[in-house]
N, C-alpha and C positions, 0 to 999 in steps of 0.2 A: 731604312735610313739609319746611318751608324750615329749614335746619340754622343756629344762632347762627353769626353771623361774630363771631369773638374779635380785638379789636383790636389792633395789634403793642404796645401798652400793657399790655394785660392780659396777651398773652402772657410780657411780659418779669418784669412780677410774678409770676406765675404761678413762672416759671422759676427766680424769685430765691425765691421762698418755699419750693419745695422742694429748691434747694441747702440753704438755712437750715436747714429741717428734715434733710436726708441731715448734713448737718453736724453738728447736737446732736447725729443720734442715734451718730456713729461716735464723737465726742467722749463720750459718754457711756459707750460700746462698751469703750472705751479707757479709761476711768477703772474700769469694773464689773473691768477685765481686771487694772490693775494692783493693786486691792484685794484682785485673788482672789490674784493670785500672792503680792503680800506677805504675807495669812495661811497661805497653805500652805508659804512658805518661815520664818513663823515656829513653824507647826505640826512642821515635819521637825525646824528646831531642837528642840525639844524632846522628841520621838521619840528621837534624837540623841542628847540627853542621860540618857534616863529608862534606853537600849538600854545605856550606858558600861555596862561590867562594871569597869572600872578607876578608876569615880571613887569620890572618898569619901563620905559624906553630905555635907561643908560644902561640899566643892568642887559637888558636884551642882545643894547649893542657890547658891552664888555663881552656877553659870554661868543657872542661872534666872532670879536674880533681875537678870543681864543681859539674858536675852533679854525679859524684863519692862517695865527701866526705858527698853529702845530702843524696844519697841514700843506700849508703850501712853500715852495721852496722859492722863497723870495729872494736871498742871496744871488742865486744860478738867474732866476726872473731878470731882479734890477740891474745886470752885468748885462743881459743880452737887451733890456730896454732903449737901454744908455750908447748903446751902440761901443763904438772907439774911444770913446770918453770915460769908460770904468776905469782903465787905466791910467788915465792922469790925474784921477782920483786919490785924495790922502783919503787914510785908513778911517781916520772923524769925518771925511766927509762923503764917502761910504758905506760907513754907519748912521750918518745920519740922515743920509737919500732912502737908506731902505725902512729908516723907525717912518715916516714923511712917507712914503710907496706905500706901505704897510696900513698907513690909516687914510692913505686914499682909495686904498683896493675897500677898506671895510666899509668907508662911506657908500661909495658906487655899490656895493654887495649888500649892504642894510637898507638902499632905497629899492635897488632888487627883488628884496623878500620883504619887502613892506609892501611896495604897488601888487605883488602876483600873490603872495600868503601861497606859498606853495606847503600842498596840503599830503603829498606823497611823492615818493622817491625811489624810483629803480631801476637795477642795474639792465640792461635787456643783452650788455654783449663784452668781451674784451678778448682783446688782442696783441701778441707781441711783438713791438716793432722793432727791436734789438739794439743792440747799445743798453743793454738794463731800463729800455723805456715801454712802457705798453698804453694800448687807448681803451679808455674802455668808455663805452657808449652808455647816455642815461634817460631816460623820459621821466620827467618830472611834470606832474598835476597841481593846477594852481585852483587857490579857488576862484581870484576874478584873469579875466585874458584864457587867451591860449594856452596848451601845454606848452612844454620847450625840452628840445630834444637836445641835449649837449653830449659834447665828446670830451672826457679828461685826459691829458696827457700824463701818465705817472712815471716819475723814474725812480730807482732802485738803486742808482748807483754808490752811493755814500751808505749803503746799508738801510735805509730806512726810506720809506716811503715817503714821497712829496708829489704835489703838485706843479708843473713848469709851465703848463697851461691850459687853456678851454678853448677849444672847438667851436664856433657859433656858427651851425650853418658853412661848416666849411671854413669861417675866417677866420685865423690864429688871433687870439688875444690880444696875446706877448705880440705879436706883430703890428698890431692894432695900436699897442701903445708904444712901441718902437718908432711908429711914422712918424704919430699923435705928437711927439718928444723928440724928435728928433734935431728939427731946427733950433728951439730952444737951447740942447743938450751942447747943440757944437757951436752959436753964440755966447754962451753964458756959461757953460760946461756944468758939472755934474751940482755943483753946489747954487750956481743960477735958475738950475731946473726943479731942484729941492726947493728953493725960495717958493716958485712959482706952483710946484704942488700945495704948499705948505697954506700958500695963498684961497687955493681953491677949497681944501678942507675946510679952514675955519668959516669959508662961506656955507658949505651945505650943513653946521652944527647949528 
């Protein structure tokens, strides 16, 4: 049987197409890699913090709602909350749905790690979903309750790592609070629904 001769043409395509491809895929490699370590170095921070026997409640919650406001990309979050409404949004009161978002993510996130005292934290998997976003899966051990298995959504795309959402079981957060918000959002719009977060923080302080 007479064997194809491959052209030095097509050889070279050939060659150039699976550099290409070795190339996405270690750049890819490389992005799953740094997603994983930025949530499990913001998962120890908070181990970290949950383990202090020397902090107080306030401070505890301050150093949270640090490790909160560094990592997660609440800008991109409270746009896609708000539905249609970001946009008719003034610039203050934009700013001041996401300071309002920001301390009600850390309330719901401080009662969190108060009821479960989650005592270890790891990464078990990540993945690139393109667009500069990857998932990377987590099993976290608590000392009272179940473990809990979450998925982080991270993007990359403004250059630095954030958070746009979590995974529970499947169910988008960010979507979770989109529904949650939503009637509110398109009654009252964006500064009506800020009122109404605003309302439910100073209840759970």
């Amino acid at each position: 049987m007479t064997r194809p001769v491959i052209s030095p043409v097509t050889s070279i395509l050939m060659a150039y197409l699976l550099l290409m491809l070795s190339a996405t895929s270690a750049g890819a490699q490389a992005a799953d890699e740094g997603a994983a370590k930025f949530v499990q170095d913001m998962g120890d921070q908070v181990i970290s913090i949950v383990a202090a026997e020397d902090m107080t409640a306030d401070s505890r919650k301050e150093a949270l709602d640090a490790v909160l406001r560094n990592g997660v990309g609440i800008e991109r979050i409270s746009e896609y909350v708000v539905a249609g409404q970001w946009e008719k949004a003034s610039a203050d009161e934009r700013a001041r749905f996401q300071d309002v978002f920001s301390d009600y993510l850390v309330a719901a996130y401080l009662r969190l790690v108060t009821d479960a005292g989650p005592k270890s934290f790891a990464v078990t998997s990540a993945r690139e979903q393109g667009a500069g976003r990857s998932s990377v899966a987590t099993y976290i051990e608590n000392t009272s309750g179940e473990p809990l298995s979450l998925s982080w959504i991270v993007s990359d795309e403004s250059g630095n790592y954030e958070i746009t959402d979590v995974m529970v079981e499947g169910v988008s957060q960010a979507k979770t609070y989109r529904d949650e918000f939503a009637g509110v959002a398109a009654n009252r719009g964006v500064d009506g629904l800020t009122d109404a977060l605003e309302r439910k923080v100073k209840k759970s302080n």
